[in-house]
MIMI-633674 format. One record per residue (C-alpha): z, x, y; residue in one letter. Coordinates in steps of 0.05 Angstrom, whole numbers, plus 5000, padded with zeros to 4 digits. Example, Ala and Ser with C-alpha at 12.3 -4.5 7.8 and 13.67 -1.06 7.14 Angstrom:
515652464910a 514352734979s 
//
This chain:
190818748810x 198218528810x 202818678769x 211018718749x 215019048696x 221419138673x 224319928646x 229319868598x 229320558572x 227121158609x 220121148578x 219020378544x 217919848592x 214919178594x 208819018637x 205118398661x 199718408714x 194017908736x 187218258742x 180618068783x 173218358768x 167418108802x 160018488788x 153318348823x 148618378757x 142018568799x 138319068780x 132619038834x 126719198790x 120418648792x 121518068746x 129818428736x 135718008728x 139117778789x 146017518772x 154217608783x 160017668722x 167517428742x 172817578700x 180417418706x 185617668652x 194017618649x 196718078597x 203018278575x 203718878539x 208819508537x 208420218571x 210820858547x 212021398583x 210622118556x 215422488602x 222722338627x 222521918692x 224822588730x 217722878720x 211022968755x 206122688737x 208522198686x 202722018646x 204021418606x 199820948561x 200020288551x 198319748502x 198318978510x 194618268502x 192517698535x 188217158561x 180917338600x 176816728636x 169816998648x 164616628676x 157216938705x 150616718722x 143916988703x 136416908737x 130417208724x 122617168752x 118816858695x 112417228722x 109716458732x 108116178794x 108315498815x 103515008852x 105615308927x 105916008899x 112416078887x 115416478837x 118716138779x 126116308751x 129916228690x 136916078705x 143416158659x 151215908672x 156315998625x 164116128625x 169116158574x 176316268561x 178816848502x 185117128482x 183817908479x 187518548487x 188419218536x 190219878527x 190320358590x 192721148599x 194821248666x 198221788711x 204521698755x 205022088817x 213121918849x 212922038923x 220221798925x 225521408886x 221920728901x 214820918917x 209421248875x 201421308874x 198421028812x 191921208774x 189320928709x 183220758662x 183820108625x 179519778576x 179119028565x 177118678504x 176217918494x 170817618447x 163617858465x 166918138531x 169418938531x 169619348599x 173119998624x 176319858693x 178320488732x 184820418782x 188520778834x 193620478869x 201620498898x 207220238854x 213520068883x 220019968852x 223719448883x 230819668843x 230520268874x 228119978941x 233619508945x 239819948929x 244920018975x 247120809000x 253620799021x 
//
């Protein structure tokens, strides 16, 4: 995940970010589906913050929209064999592009003025498509990285 934002109060800001999920669909069970899902989203939305920046944690939440490209195959035994002995497969591709729409709660950890640890739970919506994705990661803020002490 990648993401910016813009603060322009102390607890509204304006997010974007570009998200990646990949899942291996197999379930290893005789005749189970085999198969992989990949999903891509941008969305825009806006973050509030529940505390004053000062605090910790700031939890925040955070409500937006965007567009998801998803795209997966699917196999499965057929419990058939061929000529040679082979098992036989069915086999389905598909992909498609949706607008849809996130909302996340998340938990800001500041370690400094410019650098804090990140964890959130996001769910995704678009079309047939809805998913939970949990996060943790390190936020920097390059304002506050690139001021001048004097």
């Amino acid at each position: 995940m990648v993401g910016a934002g813009w603060t322009f109060a102390d607890h509204l800001a304006i997010v974007a970010r570009w998200q990646e999920l990949q899942a291996d669909l197999a379930t290893g069970a005789p005749r189970s589906f085999d198969g992989d899902l990949d999903v891509s989203s941008l969305n825009i939305g806006a973050r509030y913050a529940l505390l004053d920046s000062a605090d910790v944690p700031r939890p925040w939440l955070e409500l937006g929209g965007g567009w998801y490209h998803g795209s997966g195959e699917l196999s499965r035994e057929t419990g058939a064999r061929d000529t040679s002995g082979d098992a036989r497969e069915r086999s389905f591709a598909a992909s498609a592009d949706a607008a849809g729409f996130t909302a996340a709660a998340g938990l800001e950890l500041r370690l400094s003025p410019a650098l804090a640890v990140v964890v959130e739970l996001r769910y995704h919506w678009a079309a047939d498509l809805e998913y939970l994705t949990p996060l943790a990661g390190v936020r920097m803020d390059l304002g506050a990285a690139l001021v001048t002490r004097d």
